[in-house]
C-alpha positions in Angstrom: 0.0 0.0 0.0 1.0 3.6 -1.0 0.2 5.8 1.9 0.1 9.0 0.1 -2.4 8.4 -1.8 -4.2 6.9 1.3 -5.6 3.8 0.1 -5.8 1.4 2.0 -7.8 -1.0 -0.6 -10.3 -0.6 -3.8 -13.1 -2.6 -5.4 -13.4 -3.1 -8.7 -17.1 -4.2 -10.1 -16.2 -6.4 -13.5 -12.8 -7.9 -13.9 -11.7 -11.4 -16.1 -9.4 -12.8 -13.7 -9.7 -16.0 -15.4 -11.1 -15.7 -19.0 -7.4 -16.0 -20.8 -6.0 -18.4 -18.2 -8.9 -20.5 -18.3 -8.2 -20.3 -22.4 -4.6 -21.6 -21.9 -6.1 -24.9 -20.1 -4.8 -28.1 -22.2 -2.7 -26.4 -24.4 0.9 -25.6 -25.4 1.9 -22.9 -23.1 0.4 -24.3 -19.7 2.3 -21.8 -17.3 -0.6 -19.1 -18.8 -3.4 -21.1 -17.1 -3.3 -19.6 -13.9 -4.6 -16.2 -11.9 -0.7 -16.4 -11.1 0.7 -16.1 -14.1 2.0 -12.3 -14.8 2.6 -11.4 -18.4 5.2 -9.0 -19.9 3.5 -5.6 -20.0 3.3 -4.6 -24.1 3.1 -1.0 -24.8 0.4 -1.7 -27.5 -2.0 0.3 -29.6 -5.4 -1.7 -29.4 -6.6 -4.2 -26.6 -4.3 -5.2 -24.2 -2.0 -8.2 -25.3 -1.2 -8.5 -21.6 -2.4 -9.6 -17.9 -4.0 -6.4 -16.4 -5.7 -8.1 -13.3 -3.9 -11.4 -12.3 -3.5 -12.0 -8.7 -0.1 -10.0 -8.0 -1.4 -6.7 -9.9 -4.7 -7.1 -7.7 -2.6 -7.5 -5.0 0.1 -4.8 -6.1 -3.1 -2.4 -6.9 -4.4 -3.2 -3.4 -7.4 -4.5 -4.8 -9.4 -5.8 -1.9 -12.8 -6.7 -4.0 -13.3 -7.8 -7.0 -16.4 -9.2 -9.1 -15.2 -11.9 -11.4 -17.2 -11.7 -14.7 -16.9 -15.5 -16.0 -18.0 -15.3 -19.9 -18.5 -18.8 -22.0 -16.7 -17.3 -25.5 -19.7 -16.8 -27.4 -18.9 -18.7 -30.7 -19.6 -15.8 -33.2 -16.5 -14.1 -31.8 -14.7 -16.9 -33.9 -17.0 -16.7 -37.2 -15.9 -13.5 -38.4 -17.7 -12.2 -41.9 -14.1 -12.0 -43.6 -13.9 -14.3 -47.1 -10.6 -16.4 -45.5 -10.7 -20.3 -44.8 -11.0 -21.5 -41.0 -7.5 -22.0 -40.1 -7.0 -18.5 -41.7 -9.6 -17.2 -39.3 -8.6 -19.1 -36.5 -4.6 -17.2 -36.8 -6.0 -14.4 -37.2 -8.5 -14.6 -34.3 -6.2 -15.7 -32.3 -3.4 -12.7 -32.4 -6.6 -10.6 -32.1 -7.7 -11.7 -29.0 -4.0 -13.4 -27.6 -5.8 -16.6 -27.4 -4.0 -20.1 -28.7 -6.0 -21.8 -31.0 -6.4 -25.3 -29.6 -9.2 -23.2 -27.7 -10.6 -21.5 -30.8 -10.7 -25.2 -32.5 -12.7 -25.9 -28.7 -14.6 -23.6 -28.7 -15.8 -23.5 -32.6 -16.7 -27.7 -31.9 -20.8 -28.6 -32.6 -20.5 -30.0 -29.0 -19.2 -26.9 -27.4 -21.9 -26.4 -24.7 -22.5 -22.8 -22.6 -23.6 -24.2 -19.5 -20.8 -26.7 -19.4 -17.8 -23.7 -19.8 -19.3 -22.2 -17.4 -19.6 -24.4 -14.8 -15.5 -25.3 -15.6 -14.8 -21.8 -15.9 -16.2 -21.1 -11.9 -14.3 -24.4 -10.7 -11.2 -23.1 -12.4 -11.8 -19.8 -10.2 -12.3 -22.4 -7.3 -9.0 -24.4 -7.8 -6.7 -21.4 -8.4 -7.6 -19.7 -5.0 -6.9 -23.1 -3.0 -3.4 -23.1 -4.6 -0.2 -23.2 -2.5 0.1 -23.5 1.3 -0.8 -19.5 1.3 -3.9 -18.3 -0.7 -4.2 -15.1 -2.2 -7.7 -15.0 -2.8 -10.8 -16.7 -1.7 -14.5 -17.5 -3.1 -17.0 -16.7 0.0 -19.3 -19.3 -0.5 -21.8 -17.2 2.3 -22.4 -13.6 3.8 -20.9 -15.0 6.7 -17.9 -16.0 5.2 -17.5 -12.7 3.2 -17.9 -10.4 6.2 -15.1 -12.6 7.6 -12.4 -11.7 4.9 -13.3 -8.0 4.9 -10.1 -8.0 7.7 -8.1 -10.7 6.1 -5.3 -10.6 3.8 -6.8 -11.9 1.1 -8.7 -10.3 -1.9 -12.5 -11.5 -2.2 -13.4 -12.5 -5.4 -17.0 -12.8 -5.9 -18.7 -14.9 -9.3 -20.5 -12.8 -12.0 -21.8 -13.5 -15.3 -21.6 -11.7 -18.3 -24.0 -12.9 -20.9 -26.9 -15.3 -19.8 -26.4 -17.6 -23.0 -24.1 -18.9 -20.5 -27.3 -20.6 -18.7 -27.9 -22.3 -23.0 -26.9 -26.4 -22.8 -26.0 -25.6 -26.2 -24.1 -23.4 -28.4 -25.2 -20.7 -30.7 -26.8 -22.9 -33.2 -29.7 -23.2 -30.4 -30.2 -19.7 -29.6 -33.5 -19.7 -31.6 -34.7 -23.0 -30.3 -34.2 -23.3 -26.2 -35.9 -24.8 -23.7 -36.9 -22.9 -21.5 -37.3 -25.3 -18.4 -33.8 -26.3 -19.0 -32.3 -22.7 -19.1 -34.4 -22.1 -15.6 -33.0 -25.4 -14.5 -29.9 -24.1 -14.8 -29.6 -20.8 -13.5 -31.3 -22.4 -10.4 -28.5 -25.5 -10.3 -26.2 -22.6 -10.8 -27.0 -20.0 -8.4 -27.5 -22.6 -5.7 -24.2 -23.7 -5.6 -22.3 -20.6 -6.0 -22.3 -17.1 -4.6 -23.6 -15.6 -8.0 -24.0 -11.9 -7.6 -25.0 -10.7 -10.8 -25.6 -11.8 -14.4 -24.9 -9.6 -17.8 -28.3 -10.7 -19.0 -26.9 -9.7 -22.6 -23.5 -9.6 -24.5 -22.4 -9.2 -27.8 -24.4 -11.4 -29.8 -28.1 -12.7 -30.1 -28.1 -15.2 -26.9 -32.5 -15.7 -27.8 -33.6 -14.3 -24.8 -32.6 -10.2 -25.2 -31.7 -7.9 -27.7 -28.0 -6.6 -27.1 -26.7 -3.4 -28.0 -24.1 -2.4 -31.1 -20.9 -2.4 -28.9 -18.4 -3.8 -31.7 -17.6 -0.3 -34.1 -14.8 0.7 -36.6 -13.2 -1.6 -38.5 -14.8 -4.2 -36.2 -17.7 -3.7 -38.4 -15.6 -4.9 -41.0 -14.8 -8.3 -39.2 -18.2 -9.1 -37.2 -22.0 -8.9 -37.4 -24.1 -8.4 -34.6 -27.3 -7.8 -36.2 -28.9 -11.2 -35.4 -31.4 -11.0 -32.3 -34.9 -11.7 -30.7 -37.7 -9.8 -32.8 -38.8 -8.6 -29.1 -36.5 -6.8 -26.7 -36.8 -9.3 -24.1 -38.3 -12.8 -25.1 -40.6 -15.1 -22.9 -37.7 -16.5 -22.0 -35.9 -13.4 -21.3 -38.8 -12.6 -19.1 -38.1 -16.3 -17.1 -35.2 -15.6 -16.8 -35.1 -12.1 -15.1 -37.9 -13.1 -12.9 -36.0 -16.3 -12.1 -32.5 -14.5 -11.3 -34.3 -12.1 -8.6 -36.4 -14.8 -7.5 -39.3 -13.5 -8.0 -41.2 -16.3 -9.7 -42.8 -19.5 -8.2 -40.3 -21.9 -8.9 -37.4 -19.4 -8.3 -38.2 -18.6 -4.8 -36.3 -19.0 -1.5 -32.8 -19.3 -3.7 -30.3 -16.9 -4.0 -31.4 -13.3 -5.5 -28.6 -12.2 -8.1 -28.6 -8.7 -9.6 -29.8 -7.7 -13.1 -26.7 -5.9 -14.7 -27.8 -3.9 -17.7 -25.1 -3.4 -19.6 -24.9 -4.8 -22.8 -28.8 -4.9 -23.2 -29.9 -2.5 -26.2 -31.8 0.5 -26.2 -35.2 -1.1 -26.3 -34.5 -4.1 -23.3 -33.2 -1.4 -21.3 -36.8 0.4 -21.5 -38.6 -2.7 -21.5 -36.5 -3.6 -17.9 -37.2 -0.2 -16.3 -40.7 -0.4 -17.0 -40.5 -3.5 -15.8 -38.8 -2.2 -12.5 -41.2 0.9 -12.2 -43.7 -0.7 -12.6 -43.0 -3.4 -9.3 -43.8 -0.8 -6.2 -43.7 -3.9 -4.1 -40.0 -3.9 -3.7 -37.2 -2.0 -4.9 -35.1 -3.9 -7.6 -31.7 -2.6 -7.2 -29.9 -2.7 -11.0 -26.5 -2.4 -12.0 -24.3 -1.0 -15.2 -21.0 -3.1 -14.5 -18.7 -1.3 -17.1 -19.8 1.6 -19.0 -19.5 5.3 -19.0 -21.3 8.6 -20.2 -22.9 8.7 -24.0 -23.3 12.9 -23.0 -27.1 12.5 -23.8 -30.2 12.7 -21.8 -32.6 10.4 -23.2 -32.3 6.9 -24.6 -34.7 7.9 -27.4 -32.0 10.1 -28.1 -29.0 7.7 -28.2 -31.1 5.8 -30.3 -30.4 8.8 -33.9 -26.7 8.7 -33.0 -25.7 5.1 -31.9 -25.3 3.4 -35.5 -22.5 5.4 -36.1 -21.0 5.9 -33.0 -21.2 9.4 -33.4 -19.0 11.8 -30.5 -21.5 14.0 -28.6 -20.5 17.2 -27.1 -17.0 15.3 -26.4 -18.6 12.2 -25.6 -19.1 8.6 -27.6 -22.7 8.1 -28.7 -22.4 4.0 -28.4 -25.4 2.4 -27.9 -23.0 0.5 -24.6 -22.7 3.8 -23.2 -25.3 5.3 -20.7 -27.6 8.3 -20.7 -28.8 10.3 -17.7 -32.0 8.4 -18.2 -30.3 5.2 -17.5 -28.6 6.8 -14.7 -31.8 7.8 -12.9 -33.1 4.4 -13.0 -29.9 3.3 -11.5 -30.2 6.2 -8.5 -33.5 5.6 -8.0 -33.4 2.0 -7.5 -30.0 2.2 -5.2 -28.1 0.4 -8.2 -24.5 0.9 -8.9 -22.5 2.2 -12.4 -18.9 0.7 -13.0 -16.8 3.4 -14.7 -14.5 1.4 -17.1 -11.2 2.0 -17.9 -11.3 2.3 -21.8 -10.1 5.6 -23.1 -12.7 4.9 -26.6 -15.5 4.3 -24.2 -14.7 7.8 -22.0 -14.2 10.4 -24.9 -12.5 13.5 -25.8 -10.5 16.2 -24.3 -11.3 19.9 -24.2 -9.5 21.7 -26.2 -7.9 23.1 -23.5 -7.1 19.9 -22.2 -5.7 19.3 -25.6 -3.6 21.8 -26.1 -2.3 22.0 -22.2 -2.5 18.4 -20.5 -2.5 16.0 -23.6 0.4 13.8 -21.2 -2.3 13.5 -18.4 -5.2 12.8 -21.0 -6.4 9.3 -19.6 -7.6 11.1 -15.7 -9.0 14.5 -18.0 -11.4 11.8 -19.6 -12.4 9.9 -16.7 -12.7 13.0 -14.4 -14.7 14.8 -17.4 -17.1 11.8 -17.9 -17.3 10.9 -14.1 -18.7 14.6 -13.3 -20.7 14.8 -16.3 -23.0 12.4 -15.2 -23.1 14.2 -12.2 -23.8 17.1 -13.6 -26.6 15.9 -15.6 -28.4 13.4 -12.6 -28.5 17.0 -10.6 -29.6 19.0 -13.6 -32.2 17.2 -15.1 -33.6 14.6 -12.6 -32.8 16.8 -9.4 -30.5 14.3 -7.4 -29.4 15.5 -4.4 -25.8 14.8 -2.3 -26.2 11.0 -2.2 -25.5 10.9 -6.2 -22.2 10.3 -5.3 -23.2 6.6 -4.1 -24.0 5.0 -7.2 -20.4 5.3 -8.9 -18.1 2.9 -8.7 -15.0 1.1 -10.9 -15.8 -1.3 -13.2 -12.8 -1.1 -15.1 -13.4 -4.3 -17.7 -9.5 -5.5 -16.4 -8.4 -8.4 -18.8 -11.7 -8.0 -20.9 -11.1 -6.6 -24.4 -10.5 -2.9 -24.0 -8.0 -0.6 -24.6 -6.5 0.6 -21.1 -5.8 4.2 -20.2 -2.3 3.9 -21.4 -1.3 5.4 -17.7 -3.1 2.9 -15.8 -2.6 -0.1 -17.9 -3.1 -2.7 -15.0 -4.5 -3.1 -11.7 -1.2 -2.3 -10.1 -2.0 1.4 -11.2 -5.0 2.1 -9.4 -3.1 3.4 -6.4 -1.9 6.1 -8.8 -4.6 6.2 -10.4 -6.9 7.3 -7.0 -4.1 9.6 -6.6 -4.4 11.6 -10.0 -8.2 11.4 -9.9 -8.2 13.3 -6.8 -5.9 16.1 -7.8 -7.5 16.4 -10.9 -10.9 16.3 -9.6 -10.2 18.9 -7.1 -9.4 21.3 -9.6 -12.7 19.9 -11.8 -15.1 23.6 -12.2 -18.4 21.3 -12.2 -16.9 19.5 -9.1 -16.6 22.8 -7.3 -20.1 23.3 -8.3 -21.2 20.2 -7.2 -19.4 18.7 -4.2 -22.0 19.4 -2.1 -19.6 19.6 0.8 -17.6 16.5 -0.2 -13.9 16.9 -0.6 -12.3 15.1 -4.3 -10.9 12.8 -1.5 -13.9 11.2 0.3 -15.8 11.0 -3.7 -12.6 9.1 -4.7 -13.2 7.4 -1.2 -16.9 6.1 -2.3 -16.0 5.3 -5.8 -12.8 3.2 -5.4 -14.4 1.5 -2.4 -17.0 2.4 -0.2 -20.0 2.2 -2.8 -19.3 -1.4 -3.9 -18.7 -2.0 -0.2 -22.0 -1.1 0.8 -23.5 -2.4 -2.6 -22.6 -5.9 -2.0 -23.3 -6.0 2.3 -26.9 -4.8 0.9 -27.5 -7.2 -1.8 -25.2 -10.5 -1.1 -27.5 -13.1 0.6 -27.9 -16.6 0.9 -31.5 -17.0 0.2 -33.7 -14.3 -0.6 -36.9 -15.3 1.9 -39.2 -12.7 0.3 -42.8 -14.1 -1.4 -42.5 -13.9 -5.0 -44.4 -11.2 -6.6 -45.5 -12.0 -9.9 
């Protein structure tokens, strides 16, 4: 720990701790399948080529909390629209994504099955924190056990899910032809036996259940479609399965109540899911945005004109990923949480000023601007009062594919990271505005640590006892 920057830990919301060691399982380079292993550091344009959030740069970062996102490779991700043959695609997919192909050939198999990665996936999580007389990390299987650790020395890792086709006994040639009973069946096998705190309920590509936003732009477009999905926002089965995750249905009850995250989930889910959430006055359905960051519009009606082209807005991106002060409200109003991620395309652009006079500190200037624009906006147009502060959070997409702020390229940074965001928020005009009596030191306080804190003692249980309600 760096005392001057007096951190004593952080939380970070969505991490891949284990999505490219879990790749490296049965094949040639075996010393990469493990939450130990600690890449060189490649000063790359593009998505990181290297470990950002392996168990020494958590530990290094003083990284106390982290939610795990566990993601089955959806197989489109390996069926890219380019005229080459498969091996072709497979070499080139692979330096893309720094994945060896044995798991490409895996994953790309007729029999490759969701449910089953995923269930591999969480036990490789398992195994890798019981390594070694001394643990690093450990898996709280119950509140009790959480509450425990918050004192311990080791960081608390805590199972997510991005993308419920991960609940498909299947692959993506079933998306338009699921069971339903056996998708049910296996969030509830799943989510009794692990400490599941929150589910993606959409990704990248149609999963048959909810339609996902545009998040792959540029000369992605050139490589991938994503234009497959549901005809409705949220299926049947997308229904089920919500209702099912915050055990709200009959057969769902007395189990484990795991939070909707709404990232991912285009324009239209995402209104279908608030009025969903509006319309229950029975209980307050706390909702998250894991990893995303400001689109610099008000409405999602409005998002909608600009998305397809991922137009910048008043020095902000316009992707349909990205949220608007609408989404925001939803998220204050229902107590939720908003991950800020650490992708400099997702946060941006400079002022000019900023430009012309702090170009070498640009990566905090984008994350300060965005951060406080939100702020700005939640106070201007919905009226939020001092406790807007408490929905922020990191949710810095660690070892996922984004490209890092070049300053902060791992988790070992954050410590520096909290430091610059604190001087440079400090000096923010809208901060000054809107502190409402905080200092940049107890906001960097709440969003490094204390919100996710709190987040997770309020909605980590072992059974949810409540009556279902519809």
């Amino acid at each position: 720990m760096n005392e001057k920057h007096g951190f004593l830990q952080f939380a970070d919301i969505h991490v891949h701790p284990t999505l490219r060691p879990f790749a490296y399982l049965n094949s040639n380079e075996p010393q990469k399948a493990t939450l130990r292993y600690k890449s060189e550091y490649l000063t790359t344009v593009g998505y990181a080529k290297y470990t950002q959030a392996d168990l020494f740069d958590l530990k290094n970062g003083n990284v106390k909390i982290v939610l795990a996102a566990l993601y089955p490779f959806e197989q489109q991700w390996f069926r890219p629209k380019v005229e080459l043959n498969q091996d072709l695609k497979n070499l080139l997919i692979s330096a893309y994504l720094n994945f060896p192909e044995k798991r490409i050939e895996q994953i790309l198999s007729p029999e490759f099955n969701y449910f089953q990665q995923l269930e591999q996936e969480y036990e490789f999580l398992i195994s890798e924190t019981q390594k070694n007389e001394y643990p690093l990390a450990i898996v709280p299987k119950t509140r009790q056990e959480l509450t425990d650790h918050l004192n311990s020395d080791r960081i608390i890792i805590i199972p997510a899910i991005e993308g419920a086709h991960a609940f498909i006994s299947g692959n993506s040639a079933d998306v338009n032809n699921l069971d339903h009973q056996q998708v049910i069946n296996n969030i509830l096998n799943f989510k009794t036996k692990t400490p599941l705190f929150y589910v993606t309920i959409a990704h990248h590509f149609n999963n048959g259940m909810f339609q996902h936003a545009k998040s792959i732009y540029g000369k992605g477009e050139l490589i991938y479609k994503q234009n497959a999905m549901p005809d409705e926002p949220i299926t049947e089965l997308g229904w089920k399965v919500i209702k099912c995750l915050l055990s709200m249905s009959q057969e769902c009850q007395n189990t484990r109540r795991v939070v909707i995250d709404a990232k991912h989930l285009g324009i239209f889910a995402r209104k279908e899911l608030y009025k969903f959430i509006h319309l229950n006055t029975k209980q307050t359905i706390p909702i998250i945005y894991s990893h995303g960051a400001f689109s610099g519009l008000d409405k999602l009606d409005d998002l909608f004109t600009l998305y397809l082209s991922g137009s910048t807005y008043k020095g902000f991106r316009a992707f349909e990923t990205n949220v608007t002060t609408e989404d925001l409200w939803v998220i204050y109003k229902n107590k939720g949480l908003l991950g800020i991620m650490l992708d400099d395309h997702k946060l941006g652009r400079l002022t000019l000023w900023q430009w012309l006079f702090k170009r070498d500190q640009r990566w905090i200037y984008l994350l300060v601007n965005n951060f406080m624009a939100m702020v700005e906006r939640l106070v201007q147009v919905y009226g939020a009062k001092n406790d807007v502060y408490d929905i922020f959070a990191l949710g810095s997409d660690f070892d996922g594919v984004i490209n890092p702020l070049n300053k902060y390229p791992t988790a070992s940074q954050l410590p520096q990271l909290a430091h610059d965001f604190i001087k440079v928020l400090s000096q923010n005009r809208k901060f000054k505005k809107y502190s409402f009596g905080y200092t940049a030191s107890e906001i960097a306080q709440k969003v490094f640590w204390h919100n996710t804190l709190n987040f997770i003692l309020n909605n980590f249980k072992d059974v949810d006892t409540q009556q279902p309600t519809v």
